[in-house]
N, C-alpha and C positions, 0 to 999 in steps of 0.2 A: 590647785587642789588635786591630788593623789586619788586614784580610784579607793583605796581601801581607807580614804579618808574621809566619803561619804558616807552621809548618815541617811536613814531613811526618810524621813522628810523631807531632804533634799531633792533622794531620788523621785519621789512619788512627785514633788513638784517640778521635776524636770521632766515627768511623763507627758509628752505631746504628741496623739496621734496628725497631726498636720505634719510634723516636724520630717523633713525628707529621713529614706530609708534608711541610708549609712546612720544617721542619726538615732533612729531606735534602735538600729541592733547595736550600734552602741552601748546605749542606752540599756538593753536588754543584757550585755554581758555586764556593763557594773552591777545591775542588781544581784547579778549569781554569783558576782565577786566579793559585794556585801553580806549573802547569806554565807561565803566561808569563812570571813574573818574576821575577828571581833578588832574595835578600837578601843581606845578609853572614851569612858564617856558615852558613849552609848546608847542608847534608850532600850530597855529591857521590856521582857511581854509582862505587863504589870497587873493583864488582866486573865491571863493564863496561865501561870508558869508551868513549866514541865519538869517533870520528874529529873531525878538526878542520872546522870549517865546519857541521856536525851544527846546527841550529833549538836551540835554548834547550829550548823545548816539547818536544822527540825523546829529548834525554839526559835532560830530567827524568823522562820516561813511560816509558822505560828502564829508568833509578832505581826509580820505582814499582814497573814488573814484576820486577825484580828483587829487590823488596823482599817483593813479596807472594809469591813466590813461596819465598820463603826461610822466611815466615811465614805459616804457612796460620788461623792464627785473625785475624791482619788480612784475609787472601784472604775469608777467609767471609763475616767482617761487611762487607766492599765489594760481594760478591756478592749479599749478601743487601739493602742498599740499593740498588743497581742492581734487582735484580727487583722489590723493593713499589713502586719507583718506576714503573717501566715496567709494573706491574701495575694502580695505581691511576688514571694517566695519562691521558689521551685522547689519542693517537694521530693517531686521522683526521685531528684540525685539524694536526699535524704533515706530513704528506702530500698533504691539498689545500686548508692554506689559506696555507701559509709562501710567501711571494711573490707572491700574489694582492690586491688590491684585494677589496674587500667588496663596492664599488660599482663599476660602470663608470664612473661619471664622472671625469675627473681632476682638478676639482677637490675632489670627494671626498677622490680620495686623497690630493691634497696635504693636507687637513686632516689625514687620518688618521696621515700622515708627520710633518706637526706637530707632531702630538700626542703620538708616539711620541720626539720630540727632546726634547720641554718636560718631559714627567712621567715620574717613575719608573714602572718597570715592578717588581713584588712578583713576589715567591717563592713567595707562599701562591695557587697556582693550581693544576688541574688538568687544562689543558691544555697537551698538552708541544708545541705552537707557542710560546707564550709561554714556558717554562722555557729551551727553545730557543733563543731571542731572549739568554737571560741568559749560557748558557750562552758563546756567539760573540758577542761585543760588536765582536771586534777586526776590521778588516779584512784584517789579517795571519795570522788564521787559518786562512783559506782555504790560504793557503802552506806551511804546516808540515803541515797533514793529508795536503795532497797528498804533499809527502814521504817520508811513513807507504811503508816497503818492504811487501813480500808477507808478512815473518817477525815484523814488529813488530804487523801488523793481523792475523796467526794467533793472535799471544802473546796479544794485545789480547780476541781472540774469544771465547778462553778463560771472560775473568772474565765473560761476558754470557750461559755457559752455563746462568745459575740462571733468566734470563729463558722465560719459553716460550715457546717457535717458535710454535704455534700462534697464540697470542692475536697475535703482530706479523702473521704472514701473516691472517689474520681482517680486522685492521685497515687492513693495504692494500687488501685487497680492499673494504673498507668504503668507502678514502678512492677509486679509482679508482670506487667507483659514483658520491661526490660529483661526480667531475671528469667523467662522463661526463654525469650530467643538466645539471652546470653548459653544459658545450658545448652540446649538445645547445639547450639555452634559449636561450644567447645566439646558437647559429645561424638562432634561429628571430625573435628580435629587428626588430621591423620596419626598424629603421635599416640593421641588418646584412645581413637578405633580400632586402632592394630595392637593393644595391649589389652584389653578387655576380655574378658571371658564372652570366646564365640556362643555359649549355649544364652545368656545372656543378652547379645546381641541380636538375637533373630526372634525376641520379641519387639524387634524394633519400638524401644520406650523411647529413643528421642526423637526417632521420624514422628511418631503422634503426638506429642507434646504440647505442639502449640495449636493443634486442631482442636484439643482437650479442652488446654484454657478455654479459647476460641466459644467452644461450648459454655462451659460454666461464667463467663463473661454473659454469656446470649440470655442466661437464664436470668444470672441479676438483675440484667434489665427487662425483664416480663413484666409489664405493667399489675398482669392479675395475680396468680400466687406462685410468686418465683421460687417458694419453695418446695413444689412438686418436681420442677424438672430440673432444680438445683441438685436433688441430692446424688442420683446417678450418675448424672456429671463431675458431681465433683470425687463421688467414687471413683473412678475411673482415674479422672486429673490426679489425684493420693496416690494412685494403684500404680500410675506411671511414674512418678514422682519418687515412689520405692525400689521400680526396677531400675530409673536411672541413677539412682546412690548405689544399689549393689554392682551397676556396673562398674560404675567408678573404683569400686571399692577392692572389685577385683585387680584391678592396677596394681597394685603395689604386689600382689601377689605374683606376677609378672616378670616385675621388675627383680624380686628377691632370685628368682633363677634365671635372667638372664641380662643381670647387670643396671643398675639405678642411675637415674636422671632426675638432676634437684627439679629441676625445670619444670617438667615432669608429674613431682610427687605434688610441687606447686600449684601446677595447673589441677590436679587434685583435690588438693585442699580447697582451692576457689570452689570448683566446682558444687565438693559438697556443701560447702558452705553458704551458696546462693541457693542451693536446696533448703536448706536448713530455714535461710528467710525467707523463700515463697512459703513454706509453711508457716512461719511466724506470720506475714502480712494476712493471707487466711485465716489464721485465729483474727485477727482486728477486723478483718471484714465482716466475717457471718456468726461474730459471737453476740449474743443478742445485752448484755453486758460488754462492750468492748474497751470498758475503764481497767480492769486487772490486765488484757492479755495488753493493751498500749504501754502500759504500768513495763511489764515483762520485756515489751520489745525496746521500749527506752533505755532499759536496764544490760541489753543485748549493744545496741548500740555503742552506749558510751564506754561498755568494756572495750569495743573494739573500735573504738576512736583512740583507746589509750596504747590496744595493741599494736594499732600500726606505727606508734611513733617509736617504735622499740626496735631497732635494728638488730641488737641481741637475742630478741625471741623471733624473729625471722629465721638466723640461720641456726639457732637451737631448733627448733623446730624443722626446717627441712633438710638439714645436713644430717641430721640423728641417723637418720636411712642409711646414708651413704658411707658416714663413720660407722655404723655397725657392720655393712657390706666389705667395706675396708677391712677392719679387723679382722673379718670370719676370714675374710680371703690372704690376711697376716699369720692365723690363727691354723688354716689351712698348711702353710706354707713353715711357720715355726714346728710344728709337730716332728719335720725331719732332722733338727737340731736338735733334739732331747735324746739322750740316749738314757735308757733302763736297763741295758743288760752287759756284760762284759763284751757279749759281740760288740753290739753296737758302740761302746766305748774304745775299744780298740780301730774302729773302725773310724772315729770321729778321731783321734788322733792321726788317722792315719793321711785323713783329706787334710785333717790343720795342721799337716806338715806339706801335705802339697802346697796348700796356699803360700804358706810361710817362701819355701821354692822360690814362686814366685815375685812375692812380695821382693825377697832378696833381691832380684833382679831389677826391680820397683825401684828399690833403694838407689842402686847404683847409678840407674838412670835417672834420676830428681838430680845425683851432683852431678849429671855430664848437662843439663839444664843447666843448672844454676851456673857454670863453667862457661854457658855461652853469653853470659849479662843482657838477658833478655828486658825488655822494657816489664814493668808492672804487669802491665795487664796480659801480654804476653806469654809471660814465665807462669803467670799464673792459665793460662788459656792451655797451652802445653803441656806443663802438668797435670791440672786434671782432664787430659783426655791421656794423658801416661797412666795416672792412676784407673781411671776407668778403665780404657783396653787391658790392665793388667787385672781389674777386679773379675772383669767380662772374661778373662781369660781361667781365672779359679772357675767360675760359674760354669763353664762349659768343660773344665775338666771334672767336674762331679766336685771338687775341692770345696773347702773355705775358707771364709777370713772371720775370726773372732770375733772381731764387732759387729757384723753385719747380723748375729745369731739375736741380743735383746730385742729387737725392735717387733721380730718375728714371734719369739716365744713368748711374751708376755703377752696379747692377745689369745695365747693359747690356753694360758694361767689362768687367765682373768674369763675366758669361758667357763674352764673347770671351777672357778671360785663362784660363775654364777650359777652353775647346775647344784653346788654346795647347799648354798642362799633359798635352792628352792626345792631342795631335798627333803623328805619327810624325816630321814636317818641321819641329822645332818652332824654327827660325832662320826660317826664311820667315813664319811663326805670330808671331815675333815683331813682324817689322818691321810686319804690319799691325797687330798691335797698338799701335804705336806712330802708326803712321795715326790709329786709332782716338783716340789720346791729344789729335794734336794737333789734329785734329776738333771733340772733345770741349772740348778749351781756346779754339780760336778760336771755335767756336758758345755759349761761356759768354761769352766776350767782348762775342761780338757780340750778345749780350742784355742785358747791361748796360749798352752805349754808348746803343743803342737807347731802352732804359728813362731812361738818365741826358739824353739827347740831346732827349728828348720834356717830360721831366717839368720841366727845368729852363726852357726858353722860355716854354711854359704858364702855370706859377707867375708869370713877371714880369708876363707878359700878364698876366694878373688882378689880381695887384697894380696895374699899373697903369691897367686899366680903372675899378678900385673907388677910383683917385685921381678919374680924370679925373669918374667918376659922383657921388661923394659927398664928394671932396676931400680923404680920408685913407685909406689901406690897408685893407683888410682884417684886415691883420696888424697888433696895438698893438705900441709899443716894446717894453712889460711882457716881452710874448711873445717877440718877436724875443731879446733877452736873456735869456730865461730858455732859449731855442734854443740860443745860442751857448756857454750854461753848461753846457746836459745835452748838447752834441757833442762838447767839448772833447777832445782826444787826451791831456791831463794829467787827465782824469776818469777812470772805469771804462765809456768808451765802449766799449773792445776789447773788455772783459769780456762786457757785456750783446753783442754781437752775434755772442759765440761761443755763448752764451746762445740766443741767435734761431735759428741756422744748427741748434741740437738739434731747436727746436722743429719748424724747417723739415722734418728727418728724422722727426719723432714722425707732423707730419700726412702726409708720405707712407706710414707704414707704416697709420695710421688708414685710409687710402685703401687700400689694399691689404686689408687686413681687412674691413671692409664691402664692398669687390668679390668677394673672395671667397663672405661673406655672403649676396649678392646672390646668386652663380651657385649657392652649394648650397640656395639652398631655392628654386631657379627659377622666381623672381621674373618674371624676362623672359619665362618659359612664359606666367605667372601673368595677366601682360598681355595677352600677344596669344592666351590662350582662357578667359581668364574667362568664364563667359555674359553675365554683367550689366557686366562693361568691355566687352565684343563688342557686345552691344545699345545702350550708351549712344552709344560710338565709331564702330563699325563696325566690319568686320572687317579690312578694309585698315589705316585708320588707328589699330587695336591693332595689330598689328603691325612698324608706322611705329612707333609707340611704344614696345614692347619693344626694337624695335632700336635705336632714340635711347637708350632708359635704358641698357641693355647698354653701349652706347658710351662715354655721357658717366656714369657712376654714381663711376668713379674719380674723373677729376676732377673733377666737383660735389665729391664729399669732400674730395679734397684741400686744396683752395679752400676749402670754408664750414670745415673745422675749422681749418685755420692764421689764416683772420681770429680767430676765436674763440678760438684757442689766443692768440694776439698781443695781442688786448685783454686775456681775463678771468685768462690766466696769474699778471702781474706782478698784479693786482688780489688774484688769492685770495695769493699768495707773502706780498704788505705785510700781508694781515692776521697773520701768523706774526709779521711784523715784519723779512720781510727783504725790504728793498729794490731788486729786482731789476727791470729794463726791459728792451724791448726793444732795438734797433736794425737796423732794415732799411733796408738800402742805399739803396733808390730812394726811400723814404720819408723818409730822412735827408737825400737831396739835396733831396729838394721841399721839407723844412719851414727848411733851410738859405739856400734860396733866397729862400723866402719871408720868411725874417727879412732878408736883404740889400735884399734889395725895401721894405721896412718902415725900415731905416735909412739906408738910400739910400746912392751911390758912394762914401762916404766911409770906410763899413766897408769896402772893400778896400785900405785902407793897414793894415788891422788885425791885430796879430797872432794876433787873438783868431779872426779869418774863418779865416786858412792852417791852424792849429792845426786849425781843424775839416773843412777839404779835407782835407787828409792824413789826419784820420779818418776821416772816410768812405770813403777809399781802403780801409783797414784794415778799419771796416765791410764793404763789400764781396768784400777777400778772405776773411774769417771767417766770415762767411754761407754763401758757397759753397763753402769749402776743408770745414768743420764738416758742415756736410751731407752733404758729398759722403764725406766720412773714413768721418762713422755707416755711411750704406748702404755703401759700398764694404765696408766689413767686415762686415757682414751679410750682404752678399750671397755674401763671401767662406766664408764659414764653411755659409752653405745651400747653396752649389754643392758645398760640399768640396772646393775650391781648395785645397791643401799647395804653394804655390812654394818650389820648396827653391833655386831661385837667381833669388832677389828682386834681388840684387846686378845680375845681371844683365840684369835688366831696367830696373833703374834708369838701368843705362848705357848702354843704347840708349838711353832716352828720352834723354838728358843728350846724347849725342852727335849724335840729331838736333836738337835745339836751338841744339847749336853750329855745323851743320851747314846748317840753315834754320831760323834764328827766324823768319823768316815765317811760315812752312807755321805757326806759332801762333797769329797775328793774323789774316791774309789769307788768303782763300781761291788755291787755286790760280788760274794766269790760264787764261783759256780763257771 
């Protein structure tokens, strides 16, 4: 017989308080598995019924009380399983351990959440956290308890009168000592005490903490009227209770200027949280009604038995911080890519022709690679550290490279669109956001003309220097054609360059993670007062140096890991067996070029040459349209940008495009 294929008079006659423990909480969980699901057949509350709309769960538990109550030898034996349970029980862990992590770390708890999805959880325990867990599986539970009227959770109270008061209030008060030494620790936690607001800390709220309790524990048990020297006490106990959440709270504040730790915001989040339920178990202790505030904390509870099986609301919730600190530090950084004015347009062409320089040289060096038939992993190992040292090498000439400009600017967008979102004026908000857009598009442009306008005269030049020096190209036919094959626009060129435009996104965020990196464990301090960097450098010139790193730590990352991601990617993917490449734009016109140059004028009557122009076209907008998509929407979702009239924003842009397609291409005149 199937759990959901008992009926209740089954259940009720299977109720045996003798019956060993595994056995009633058994026992205990078909019943709550009964009250969710109906079968055919049935037995309905025939002498109650409920209103239409009435939870499933309601009418059945209805049904029940009404049953038991008609029948006091089933009432007994439920009564009497309910008290050996909750008398055998552990408690505590029910009160301060149900929604708490074991470990501060997150990724602790990710394992633990894991683990808790992959493997059964058993009946034969005796602690009622875990019986708990069995007990509320659903996340729709949450819903029908709350439901539960004033009359239904009186009737309900009844059958838990076999239980004893004492031993549950005993046990709160057990589980709020847990929760108070837990605080208490983790406030004293080096990561946590060194991030707190100092003026905050020298009320010393967690040194007295547990003195506090201590006190209003002493009081509850005053034989004559404990609540005389209860109530000071527990003013007091609240009063610290409040400085220890603001200290905590100041944390994050912290962290936004000087670099974020998931870890960290985690141990945080615990923190407050086990504040949250020592106040909760206090309402159930000293409310003189303690049937609504138990009601309330059940209702606390099995949300957060449903929370922690959620691995998706784990790092939703603690990464938010970290991907918002990313972006600003993206958003930071893409600002120098947008040009608005004819300087700086001319000026932006003038670096993505340096880059382009280089990249050319990029080019030539991928065929004297490939020239040397290096194994897989290899050619790809050498590569991208060719392409890195050569990205590393734009970066440090002030220069750039085209693609690397989406990943940056659209965190930069995606701020301006949420300053828009929360503008009073948000028509005037718009059109400069559309400023912004068209900015954004012509300063991409004009990196790419720059990049393609550089890279493609270079390449011939060399080509035909390596004629005029040694008589034959640099570049073999072999090669040239094996170019004009992996460009082809009837290939999976589009594919791999949508491919590329991820990766472009991967190593900006990798860049943004190591800056962050950098600034929380103050690195830049580290330099400019080391003793022994001070002695070897000097002290001036530490200093010069923490402030160069500081500067350039983004993009050095950005730069060495997108080389690296672009070589050793498609190398590790082939060994799996899947055939994946890149394709970068700028690097796709140099080695395009370069095979032209190798076959000489007559490949331009080819169809096979247009076919791969028009690719690279496509290369280019897939590089940066993909890029820019990933972060825009990352960055969207860490601003917490909600555009409820996207429409409308579309249609500005649209209508200043039809309005002046220039202002897209060309900077203003002036």
């Amino acid at each position: 017989m199937t759990v959901r294929s008992w009926d209740l008079t089954a259940l009720l006659n299977a109720a045996d308080p003798d019956s060993t423990l595994p056995e009633r909480n058994l026992w205990l969980v078909r019943l709550l598995e009964w009250l969710r699901h109906a079968a055919s057949g049935d037995a309905q509350d025939e002498g109650n019924p409920a209103p239409s709309g009435t939870p499933l769960p309601l009418r059945r538990l209805k049904h029940l009380l009404n049953v038991l109550e008609r029948h006091p030898d089933h009432a007994q034996r439920f009564a009497g399983v309910i008290a050996g349970v909750w008398t055998e029980l552990d408690a505590v862990s029910l009160f301060a351990d149900v929604g708490f992590a074991p470990r501060t770390a997150l990724w602790g708890e990710f394992l633990s959440r894991l683990r808790r999805r992959v493997l059964p959880a058993s009946a034969d325990t005796r602690q009622l956290s875990e019986l708990f867990e069995l007990l509320f599986p659903d996340a729709a539970d949450e819903a029908w308890l709350a439901a539960m009227d004033d009359e239904l959770v009186r009737r309900l109270g009844l059958l838990f009168a076999a239980a004893p008061v004492e031993r549950w209030r005993r046990e709160i008060v057990d589980g709020i000592t847990v929760l108070v030494s837990q605080v208490r620790a983790a406030g004293f936690a080096p990561a946590m005490r060194l991030r707190m607001d100092a003026a905050l800390q020298q009320q010393r709220p967690f040194q007295s903490l547990v003195s506090a309790w201590e006190g209003v524990e002493r009081a509850l048990r005053d034989p004559g009227n404990p609540r005389r020297p209860l109530t000071p006490a527990l003013q007091y106990l609240r009063g610290l209770l409040d400085r220890c959440r603001s200290a905590a709270r100041s944390v994050p504040g912290h962290l936004e200027a000087h670099g974020v730790s998931v870890d960290l915001i985690f141990a945080v989040e615990q923190m407050l949280a086990r504040i949250d339920r020592i106040e909760a178990l206090l309402a159930c202790l000293l409310s003189p009604d303690p049937g609504p505030e138990l009601r309330r904390l059940t209702l606390t509870l099995v949300r957060e038995v449903h929370e922690r099986r959620s691995i998706r609301t784990l790092f939703a919730e603690h990464y938010s911080l970290l991907a918002r600190k990313l972006t600003e530090r993206s958003a930071e950084t893409g600002e120098h890519y947008i040009t608005r004015t004819p300087a700086e347009y001319r000026d932006m062409l003038r670096r993505a022709a340096g880059g382009g320089s280089v990249i050319a040289g990029t080019t030539l060096g991928k065929f004297a690679l490939a020239a040397l038939g290096l194994t897989a992993f290899w050619g790809g190992f050498w590569a991208g550290m060719l392409y890195a040292l050569s990205f590393v090498l734009v970066h440090l000439l002030h220069w750039t490279v085209a693609t690397k400009q989406p990943a940056m600017t659209a965190p930069a967008l995606a701020t301006r669109l949420r300053d828009i979102t929360r503008s009073v004026t948000r028509d005037d908000g718009l059109d400069g956001f559309v400023d912004e857009v068209a900015h954004l598009f012509r300063s991409q442009v004009a990196g790419i003309v720059g990049n393609v306008a550089a890279v493609v005269p270079l390449v011939l030049l060399a080509q035909g220097l390596g004629h005029w020096l040694w008589g034959s190209t640099p570049i073999s036919a072999a090669q040239a054609h094996y170019v004009l094959h992996s460009l082809d626009l009837l290939g999976p060129t589009l594919l791999f360059a949508a491919f590329t435009g991820v990766l472009l996104f991967v190593s900006s965020l990798i860049a943004g993670w190591v800056e962050n990196w950098f600034v929380f464990q103050r690195l830049d301090s580290a330099i400019a007062w080391n003793p022994r960097i001070v002695a070897v450098l000097g002290q001036a010139r530490a200093q010069r140096w923490a402030a160069w790193w500081r500067a350039n730590i983004s993009g050095l990352t950005a730069n060495f890991s997108l080389g690296l991601l672009l070589g050793l990617v498609p190398a590790v993917l082939a060994f799996f067996g899947l055939g994946i490449e890149v394709r970068h734009v700028t690097l796709s016109a140099g080695q395009l070029t370069a095979a032209a140059g190798a076959l000489g004028p007559a490949l331009l009557a080819s169809g096979d040459f247009w076919r791969c122009v028009v690719a690279i076209l496509g290369v280019g907008m897939l590089n940066v349209g993909v890029s820019f998509y990933c972060a825009f929407r990352v960055a969207l979702r860490a601003q917490g940008v909600r555009v409820s009239d996207r429409r409308r924003v579309r249609n500005a842009v649209l209508a200043r495009l039809r309005q002046s397609p220039r202002s897209f291409f060309l900077p203003p005149p002036g």
